[in-house]
Residue frames as a rotation matrix with the C-alpha (Angstrom) as fourth column:
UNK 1
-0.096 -0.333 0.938 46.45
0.935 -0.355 -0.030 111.89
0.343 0.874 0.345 120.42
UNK 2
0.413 0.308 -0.857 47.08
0.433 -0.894 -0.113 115.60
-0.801 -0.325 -0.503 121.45
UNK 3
0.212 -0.836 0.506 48.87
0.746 -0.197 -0.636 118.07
0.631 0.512 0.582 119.83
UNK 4
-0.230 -0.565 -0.793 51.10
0.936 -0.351 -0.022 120.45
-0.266 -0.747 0.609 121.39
UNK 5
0.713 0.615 -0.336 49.66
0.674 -0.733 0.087 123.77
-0.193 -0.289 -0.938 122.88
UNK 6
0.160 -0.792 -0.589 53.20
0.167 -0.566 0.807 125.35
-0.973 -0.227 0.042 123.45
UNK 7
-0.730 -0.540 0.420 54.19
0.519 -0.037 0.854 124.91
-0.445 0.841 0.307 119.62
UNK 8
-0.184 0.767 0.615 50.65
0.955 -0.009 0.297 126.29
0.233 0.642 -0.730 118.51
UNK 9
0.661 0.357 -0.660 50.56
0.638 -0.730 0.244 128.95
-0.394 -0.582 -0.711 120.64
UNK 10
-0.403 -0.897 -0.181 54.49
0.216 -0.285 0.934 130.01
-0.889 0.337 0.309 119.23
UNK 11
-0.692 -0.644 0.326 52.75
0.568 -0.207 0.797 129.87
-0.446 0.737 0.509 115.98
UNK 12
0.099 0.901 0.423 50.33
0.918 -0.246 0.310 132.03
0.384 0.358 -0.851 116.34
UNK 13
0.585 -0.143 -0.799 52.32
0.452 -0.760 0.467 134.29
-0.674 -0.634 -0.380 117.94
UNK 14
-0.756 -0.654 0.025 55.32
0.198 -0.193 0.961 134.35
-0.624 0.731 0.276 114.71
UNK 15
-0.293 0.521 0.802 51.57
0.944 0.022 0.330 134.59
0.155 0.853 -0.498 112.32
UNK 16
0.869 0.421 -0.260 50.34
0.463 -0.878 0.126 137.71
-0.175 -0.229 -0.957 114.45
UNK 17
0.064 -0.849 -0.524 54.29
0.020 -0.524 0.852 139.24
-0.998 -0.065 -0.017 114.20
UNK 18
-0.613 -0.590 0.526 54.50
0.498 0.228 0.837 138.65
-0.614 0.775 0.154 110.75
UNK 19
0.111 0.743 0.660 51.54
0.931 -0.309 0.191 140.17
0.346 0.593 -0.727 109.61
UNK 20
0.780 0.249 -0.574 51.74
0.486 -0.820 0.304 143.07
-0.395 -0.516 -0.760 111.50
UNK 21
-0.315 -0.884 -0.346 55.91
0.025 -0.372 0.928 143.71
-0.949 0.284 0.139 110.39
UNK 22
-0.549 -0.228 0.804 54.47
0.807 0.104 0.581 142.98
-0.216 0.968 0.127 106.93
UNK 23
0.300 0.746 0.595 51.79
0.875 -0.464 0.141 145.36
0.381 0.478 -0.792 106.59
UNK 24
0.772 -0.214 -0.598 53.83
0.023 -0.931 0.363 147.93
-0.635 -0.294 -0.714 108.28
UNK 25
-0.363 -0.857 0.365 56.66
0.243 0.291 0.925 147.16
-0.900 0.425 0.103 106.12
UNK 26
-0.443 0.132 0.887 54.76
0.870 0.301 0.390 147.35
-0.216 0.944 -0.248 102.80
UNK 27
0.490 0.762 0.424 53.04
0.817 -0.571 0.082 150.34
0.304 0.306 -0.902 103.38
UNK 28
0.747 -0.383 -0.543 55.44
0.061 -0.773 0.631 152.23
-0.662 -0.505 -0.555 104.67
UNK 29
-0.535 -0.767 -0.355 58.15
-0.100 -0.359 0.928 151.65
-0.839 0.532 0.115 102.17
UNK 30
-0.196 0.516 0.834 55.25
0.967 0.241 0.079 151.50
-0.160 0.822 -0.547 99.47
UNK 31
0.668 0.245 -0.703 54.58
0.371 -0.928 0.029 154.88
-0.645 -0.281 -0.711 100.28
UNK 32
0.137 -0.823 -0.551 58.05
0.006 -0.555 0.832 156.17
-0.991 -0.117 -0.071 100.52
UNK 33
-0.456 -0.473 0.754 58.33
0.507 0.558 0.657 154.52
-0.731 0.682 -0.015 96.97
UNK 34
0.497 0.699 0.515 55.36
0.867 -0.378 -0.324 156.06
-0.032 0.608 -0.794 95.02
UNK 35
0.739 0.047 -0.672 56.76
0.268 -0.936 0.229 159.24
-0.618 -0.349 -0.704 96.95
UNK 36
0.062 -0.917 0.395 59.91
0.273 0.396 0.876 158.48
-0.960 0.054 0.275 95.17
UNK 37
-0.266 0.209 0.941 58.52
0.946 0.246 0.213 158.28
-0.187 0.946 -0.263 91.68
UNK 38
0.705 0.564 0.430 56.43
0.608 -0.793 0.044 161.31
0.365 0.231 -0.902 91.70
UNK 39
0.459 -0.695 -0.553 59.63
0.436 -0.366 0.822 163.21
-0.774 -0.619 0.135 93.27
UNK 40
0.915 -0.354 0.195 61.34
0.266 0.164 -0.950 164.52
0.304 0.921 0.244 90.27
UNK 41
0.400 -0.806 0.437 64.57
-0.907 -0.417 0.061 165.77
0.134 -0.421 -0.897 92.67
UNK 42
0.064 -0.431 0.900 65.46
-0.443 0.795 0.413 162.12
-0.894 -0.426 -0.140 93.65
UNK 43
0.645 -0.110 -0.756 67.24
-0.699 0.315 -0.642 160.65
0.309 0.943 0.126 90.62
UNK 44
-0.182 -0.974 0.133 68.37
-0.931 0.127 -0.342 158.09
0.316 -0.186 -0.930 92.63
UNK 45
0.152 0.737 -0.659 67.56
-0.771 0.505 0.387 154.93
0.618 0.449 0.645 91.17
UNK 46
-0.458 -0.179 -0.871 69.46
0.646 0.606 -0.464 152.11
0.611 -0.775 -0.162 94.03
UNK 47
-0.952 0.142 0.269 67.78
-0.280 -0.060 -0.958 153.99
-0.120 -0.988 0.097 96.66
UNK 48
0.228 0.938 -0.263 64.10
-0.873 0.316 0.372 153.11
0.432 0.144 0.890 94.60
UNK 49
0.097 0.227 -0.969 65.21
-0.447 0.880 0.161 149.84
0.889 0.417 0.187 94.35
UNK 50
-0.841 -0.351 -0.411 65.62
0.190 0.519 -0.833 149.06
0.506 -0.779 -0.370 98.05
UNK 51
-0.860 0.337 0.384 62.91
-0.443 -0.117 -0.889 150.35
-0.255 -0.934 0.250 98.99
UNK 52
0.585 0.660 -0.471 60.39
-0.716 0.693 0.082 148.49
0.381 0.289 0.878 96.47
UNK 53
-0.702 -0.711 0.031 63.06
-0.437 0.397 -0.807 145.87
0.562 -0.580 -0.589 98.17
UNK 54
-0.917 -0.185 -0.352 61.62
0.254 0.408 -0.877 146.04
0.307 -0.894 -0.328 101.16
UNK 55
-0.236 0.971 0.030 57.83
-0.970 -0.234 -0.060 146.80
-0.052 -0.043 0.998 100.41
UNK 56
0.163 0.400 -0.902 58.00
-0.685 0.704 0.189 143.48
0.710 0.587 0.388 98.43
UNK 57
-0.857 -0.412 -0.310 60.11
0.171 0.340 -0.925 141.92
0.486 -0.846 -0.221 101.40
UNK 58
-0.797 0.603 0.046 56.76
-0.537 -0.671 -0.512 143.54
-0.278 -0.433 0.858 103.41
UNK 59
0.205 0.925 -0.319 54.36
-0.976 0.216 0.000 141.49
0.069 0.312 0.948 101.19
UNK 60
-0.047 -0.201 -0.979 56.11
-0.436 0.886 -0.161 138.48
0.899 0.419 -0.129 101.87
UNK 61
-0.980 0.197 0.001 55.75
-0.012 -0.055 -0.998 138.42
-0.197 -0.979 0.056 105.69
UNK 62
-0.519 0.788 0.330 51.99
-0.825 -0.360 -0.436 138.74
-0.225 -0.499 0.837 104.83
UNK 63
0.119 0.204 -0.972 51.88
-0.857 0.515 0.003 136.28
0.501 0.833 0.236 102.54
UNK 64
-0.722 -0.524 -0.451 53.76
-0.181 0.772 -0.609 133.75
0.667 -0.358 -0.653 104.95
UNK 65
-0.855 0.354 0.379 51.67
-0.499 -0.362 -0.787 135.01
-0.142 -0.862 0.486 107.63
UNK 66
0.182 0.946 -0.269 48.28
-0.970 0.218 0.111 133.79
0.164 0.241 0.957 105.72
UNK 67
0.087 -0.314 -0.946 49.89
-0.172 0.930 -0.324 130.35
0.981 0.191 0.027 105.02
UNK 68
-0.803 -0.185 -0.566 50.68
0.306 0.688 -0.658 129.78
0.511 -0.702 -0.496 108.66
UNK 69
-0.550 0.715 0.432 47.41
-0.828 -0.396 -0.397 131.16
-0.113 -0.576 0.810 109.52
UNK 70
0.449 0.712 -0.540 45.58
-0.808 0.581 0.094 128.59
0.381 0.394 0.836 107.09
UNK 71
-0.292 -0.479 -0.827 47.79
0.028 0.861 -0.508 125.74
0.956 -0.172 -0.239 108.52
UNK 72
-0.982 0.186 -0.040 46.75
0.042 0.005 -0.999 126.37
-0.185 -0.983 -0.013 112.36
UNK 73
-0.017 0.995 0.102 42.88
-0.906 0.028 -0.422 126.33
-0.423 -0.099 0.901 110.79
UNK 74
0.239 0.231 -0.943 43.70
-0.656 0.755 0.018 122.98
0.716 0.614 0.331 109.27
UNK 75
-0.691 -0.534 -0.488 45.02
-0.074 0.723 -0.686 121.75
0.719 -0.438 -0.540 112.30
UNK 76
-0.247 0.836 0.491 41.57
-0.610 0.259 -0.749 122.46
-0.753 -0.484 0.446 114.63
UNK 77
0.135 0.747 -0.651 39.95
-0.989 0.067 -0.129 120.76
-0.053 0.661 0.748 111.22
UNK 78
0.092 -0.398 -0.913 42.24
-0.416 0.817 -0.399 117.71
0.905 0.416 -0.091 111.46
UNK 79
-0.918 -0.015 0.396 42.51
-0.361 0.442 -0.821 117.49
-0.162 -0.897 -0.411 115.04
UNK 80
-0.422 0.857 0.295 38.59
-0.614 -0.030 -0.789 117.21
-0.667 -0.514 0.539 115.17
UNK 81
0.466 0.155 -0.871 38.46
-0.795 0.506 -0.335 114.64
0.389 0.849 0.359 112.68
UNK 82
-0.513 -0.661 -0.547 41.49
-0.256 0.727 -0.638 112.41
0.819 -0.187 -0.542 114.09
UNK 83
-0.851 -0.028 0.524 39.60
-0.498 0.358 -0.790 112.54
-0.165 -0.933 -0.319 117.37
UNK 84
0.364 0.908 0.206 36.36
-0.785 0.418 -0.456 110.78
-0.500 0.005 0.866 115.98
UNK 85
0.911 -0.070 -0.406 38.61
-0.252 0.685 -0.683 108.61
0.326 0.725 0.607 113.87
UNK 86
0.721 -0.622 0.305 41.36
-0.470 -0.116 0.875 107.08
-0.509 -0.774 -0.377 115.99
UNK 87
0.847 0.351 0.400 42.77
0.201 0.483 -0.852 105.52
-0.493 0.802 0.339 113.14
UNK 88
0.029 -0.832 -0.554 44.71
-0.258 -0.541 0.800 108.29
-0.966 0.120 -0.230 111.51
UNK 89
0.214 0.018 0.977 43.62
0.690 0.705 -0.164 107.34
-0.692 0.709 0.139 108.42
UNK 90
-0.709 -0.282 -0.646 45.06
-0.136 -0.844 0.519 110.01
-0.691 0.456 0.560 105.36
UNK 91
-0.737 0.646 0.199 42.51
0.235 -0.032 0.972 108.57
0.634 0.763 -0.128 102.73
UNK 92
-0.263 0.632 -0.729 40.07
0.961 0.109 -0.253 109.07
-0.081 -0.767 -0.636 105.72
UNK 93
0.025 0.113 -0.993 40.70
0.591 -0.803 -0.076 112.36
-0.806 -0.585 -0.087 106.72
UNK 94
-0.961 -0.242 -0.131 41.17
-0.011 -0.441 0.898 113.17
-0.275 0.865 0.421 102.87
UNK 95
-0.574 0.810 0.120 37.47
0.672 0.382 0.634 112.08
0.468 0.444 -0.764 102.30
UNK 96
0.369 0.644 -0.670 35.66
0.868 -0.496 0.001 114.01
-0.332 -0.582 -0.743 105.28
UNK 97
-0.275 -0.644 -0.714 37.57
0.383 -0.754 0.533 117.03
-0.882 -0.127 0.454 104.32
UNK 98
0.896 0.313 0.315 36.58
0.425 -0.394 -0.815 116.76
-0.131 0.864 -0.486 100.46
UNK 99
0.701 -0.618 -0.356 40.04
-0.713 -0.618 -0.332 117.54
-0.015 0.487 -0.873 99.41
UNK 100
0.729 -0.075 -0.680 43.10
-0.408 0.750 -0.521 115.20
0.549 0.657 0.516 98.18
UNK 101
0.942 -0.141 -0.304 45.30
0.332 0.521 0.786 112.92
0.048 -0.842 0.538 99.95
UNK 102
0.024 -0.984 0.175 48.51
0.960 -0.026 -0.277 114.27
0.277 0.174 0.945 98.88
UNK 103
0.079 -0.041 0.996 47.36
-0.051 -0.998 -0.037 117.72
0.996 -0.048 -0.081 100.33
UNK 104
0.831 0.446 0.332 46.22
-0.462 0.221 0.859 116.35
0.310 -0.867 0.390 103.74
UNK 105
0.650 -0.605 -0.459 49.80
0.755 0.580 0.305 114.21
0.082 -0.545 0.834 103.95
UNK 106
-0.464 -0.754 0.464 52.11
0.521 -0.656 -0.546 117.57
0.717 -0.011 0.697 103.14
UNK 107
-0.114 -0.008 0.993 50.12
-0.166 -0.986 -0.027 119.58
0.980 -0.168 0.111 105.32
UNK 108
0.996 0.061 -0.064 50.42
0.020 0.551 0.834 116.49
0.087 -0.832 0.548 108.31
UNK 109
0.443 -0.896 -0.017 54.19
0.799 0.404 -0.444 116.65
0.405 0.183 0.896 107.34
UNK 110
-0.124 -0.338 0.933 54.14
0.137 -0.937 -0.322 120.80
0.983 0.088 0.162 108.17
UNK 111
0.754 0.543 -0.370 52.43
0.073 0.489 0.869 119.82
0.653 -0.682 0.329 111.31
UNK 112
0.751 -0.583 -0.311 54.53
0.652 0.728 0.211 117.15
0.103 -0.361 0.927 112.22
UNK 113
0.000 -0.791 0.612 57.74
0.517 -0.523 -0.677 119.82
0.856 0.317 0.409 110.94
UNK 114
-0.331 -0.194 0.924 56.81
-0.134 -0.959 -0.249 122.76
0.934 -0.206 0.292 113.08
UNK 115
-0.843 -0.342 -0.415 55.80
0.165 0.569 -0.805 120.32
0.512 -0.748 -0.423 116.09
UNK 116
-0.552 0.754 0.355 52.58
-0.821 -0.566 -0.073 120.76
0.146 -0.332 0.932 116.16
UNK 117
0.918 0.376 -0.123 51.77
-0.340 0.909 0.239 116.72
0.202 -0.178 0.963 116.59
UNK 118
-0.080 -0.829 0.554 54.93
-0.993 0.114 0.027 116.23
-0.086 -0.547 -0.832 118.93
UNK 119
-0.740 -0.618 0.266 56.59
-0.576 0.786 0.224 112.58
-0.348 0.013 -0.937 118.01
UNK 120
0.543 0.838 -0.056 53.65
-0.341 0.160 -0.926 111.98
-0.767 0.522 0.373 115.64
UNK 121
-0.916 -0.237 -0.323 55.30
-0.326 -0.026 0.945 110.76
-0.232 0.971 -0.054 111.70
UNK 122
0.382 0.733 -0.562 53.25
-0.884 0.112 -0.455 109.64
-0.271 0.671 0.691 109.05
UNK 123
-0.153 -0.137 0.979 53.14
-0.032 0.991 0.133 105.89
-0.988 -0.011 -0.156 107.96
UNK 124
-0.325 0.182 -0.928 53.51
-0.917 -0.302 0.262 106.57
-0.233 0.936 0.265 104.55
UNK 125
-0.853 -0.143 -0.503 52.90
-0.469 0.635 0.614 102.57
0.231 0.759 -0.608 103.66
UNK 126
-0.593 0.803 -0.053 49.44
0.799 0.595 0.086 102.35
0.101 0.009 -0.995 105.72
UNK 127
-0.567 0.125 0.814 48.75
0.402 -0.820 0.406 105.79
0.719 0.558 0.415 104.97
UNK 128
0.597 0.802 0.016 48.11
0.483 -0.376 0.791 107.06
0.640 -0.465 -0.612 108.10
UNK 129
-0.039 -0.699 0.714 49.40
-0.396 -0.645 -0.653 109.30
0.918 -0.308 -0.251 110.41
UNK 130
0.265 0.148 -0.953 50.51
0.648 0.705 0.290 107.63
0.714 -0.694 0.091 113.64
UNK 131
0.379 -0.139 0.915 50.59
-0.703 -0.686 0.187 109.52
0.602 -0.714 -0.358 117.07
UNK 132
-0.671 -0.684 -0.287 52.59
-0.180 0.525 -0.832 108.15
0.719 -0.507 -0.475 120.37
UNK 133
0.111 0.628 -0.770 50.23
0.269 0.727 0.632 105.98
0.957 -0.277 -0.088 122.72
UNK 134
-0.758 -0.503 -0.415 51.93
0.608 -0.315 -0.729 108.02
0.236 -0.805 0.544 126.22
UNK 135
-0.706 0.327 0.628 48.80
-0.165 -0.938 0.303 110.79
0.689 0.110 0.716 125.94
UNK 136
-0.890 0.069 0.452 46.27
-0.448 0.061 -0.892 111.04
-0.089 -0.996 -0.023 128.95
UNK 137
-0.048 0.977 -0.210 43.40
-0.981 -0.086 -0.176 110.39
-0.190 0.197 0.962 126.94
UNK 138
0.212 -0.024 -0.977 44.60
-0.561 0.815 -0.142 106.94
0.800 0.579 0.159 125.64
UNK 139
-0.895 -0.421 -0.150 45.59
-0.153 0.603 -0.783 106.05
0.420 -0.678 -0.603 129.07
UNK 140
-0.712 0.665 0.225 42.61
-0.626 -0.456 -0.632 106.61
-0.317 -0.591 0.742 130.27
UNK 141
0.240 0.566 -0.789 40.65
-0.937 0.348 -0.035 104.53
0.255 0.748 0.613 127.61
UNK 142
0.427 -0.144 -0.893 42.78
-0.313 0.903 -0.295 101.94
0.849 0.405 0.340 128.09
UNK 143
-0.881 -0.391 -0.266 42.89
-0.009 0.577 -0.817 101.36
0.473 -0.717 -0.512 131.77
UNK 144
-0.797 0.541 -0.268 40.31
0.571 0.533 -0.624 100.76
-0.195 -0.651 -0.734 134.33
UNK 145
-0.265 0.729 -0.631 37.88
0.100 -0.630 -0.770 103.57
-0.959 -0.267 0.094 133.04
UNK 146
-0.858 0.234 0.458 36.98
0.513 0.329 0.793 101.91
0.035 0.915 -0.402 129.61
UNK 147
-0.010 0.971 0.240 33.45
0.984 0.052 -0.171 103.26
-0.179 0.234 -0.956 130.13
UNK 148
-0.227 -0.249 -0.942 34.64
0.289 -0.940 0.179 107.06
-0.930 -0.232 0.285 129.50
UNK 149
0.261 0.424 0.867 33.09
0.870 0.286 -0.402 108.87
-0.419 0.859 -0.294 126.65
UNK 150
-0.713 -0.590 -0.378 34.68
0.446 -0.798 0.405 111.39
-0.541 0.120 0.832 124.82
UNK 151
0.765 0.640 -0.073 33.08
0.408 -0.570 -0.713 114.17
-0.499 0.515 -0.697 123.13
UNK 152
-0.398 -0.334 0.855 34.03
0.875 -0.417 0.244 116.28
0.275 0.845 0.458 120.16
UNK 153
0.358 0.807 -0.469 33.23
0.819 -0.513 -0.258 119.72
-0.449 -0.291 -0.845 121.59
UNK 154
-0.481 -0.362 0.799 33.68
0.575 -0.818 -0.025 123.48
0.662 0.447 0.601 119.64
UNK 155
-0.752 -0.477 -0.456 34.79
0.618 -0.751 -0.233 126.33
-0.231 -0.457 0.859 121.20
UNK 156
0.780 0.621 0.075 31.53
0.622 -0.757 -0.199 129.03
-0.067 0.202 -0.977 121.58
UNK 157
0.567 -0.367 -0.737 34.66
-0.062 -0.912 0.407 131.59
-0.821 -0.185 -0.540 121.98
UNK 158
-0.396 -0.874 -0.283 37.37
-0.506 -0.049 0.861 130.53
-0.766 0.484 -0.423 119.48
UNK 159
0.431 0.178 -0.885 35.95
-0.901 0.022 -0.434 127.69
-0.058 0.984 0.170 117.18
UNK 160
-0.590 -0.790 0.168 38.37
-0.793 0.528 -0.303 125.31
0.151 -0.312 -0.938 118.33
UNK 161
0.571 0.652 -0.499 37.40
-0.324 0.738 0.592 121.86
0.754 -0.176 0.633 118.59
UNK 162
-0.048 -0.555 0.831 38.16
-0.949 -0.234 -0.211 119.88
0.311 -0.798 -0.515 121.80
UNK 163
-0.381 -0.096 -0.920 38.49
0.015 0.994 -0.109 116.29
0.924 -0.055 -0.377 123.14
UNK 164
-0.633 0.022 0.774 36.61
-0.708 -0.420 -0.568 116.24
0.313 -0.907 0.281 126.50
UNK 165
-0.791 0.197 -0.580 34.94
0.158 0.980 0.118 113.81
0.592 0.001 -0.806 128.62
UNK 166
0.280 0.960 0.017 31.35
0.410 -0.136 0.902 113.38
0.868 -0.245 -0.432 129.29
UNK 167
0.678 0.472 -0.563 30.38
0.691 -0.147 0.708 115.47
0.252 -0.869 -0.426 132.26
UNK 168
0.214 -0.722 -0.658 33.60
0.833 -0.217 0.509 117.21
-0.510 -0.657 0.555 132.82
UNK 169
0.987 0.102 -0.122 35.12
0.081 -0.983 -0.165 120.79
-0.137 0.153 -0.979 132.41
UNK 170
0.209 -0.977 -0.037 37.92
0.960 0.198 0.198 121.90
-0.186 -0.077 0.979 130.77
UNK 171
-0.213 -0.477 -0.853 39.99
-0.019 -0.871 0.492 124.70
-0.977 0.121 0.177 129.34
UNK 172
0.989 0.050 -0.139 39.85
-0.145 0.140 -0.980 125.26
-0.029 0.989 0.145 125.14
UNK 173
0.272 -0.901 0.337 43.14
0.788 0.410 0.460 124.04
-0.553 0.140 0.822 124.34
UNK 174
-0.303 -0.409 0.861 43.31
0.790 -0.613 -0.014 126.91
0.533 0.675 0.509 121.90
UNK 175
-0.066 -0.083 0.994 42.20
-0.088 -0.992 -0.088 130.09
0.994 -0.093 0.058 123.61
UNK 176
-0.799 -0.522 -0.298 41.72
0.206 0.227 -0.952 128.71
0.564 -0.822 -0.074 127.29
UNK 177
-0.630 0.646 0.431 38.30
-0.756 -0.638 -0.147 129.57
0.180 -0.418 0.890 127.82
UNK 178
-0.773 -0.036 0.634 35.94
-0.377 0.829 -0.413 127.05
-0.511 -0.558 -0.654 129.53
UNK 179
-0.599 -0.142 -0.788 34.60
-0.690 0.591 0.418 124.27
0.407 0.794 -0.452 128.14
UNK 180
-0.226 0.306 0.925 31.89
-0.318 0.874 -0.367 121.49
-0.921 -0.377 -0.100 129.62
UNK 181
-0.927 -0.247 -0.284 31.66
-0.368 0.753 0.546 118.42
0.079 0.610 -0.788 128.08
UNK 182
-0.475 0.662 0.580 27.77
-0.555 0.286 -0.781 117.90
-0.683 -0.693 0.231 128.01
């Protein structure tokens, strides 16, 4: 089970763009707008209305921004779950989480959407969420080096949980900083 660095990384790059265009966006044509009002020379009421327009347009970029912020923290939260529970169980991962299954499958479905569990779906009739058996870790398990133990390790820099095997050193999958597996 991995998920995919390249698609996480993209969306943390479109959350950090979006916040930034929004909060320059809103506050700049929030401004302009107030300035507007308190103007009493500008009786020109379509030029208000584009720019509250495009303040509000401004708060919606931040707004998005949060949402795909809180989705990339639900995906370290779910990754590091799925990897102690190989399963993929949704009533599972709905239990350890404290929060309902019908949140935990839409927000495996946004995931799944925005390729962030590449050729992953969601078994909707054994409620679980099924991943593709090709990944290095499962090969590994399941060939001549059965005695390999994985750990569950978090990121001292990022938070990030990791999959890593006893003794060995990796990257964080989420910020790239190193990682032993003791």
């Amino acid at each position: 089970m991995e998920y995919s660095k390249k698609a996480y990384v993209i969306s943390k790059v479109i959350e950090v763009v979006q916040m930034i265009v929004g909060i320059v966006m809103s506050t700049l044509f929030g401004l302009v707008f107030i300035v507007g009002l308190v103007d009493n020379e500008k009786d020109d009421i379509s030029y208000q209305i584009i720019v509250l327009l495009i303040a509000v347009l401004g708060v919606m970029l931040i707004i998005f921004a949060r949402k795909r912020n809180k989705l990339l923290k639900n995906l370290k939260a779910y990754y590091a779950r799925l990897l102690t529970d190989q399963t993929g169980s949704i009533t599972s991962l709905a239990a350890s989480l404290h929060i309902s299954k019908e949140v935990v499958t839409a927000n495996l479905e946004k995931m799944i959407d925005k390729k962030l569990f590449p050729l992953a779906y969601i078994d909707e009739k054994e409620s679980r969420i099924v991943f593709p058996r090709s990944t290095i870790g499962d090969t590994i398990t399941k060939g001549n080096h059965s005695n390999l133990e994985y750990l569950a390790i978090t990121c001292k820099n990022c938070g990030g949980v990791n999959k890593v095997i006893k003794g060995r050193v990796i990257e964080c999958e989420f910020c790239g900083s190193v990682i032993q597996g003791d």
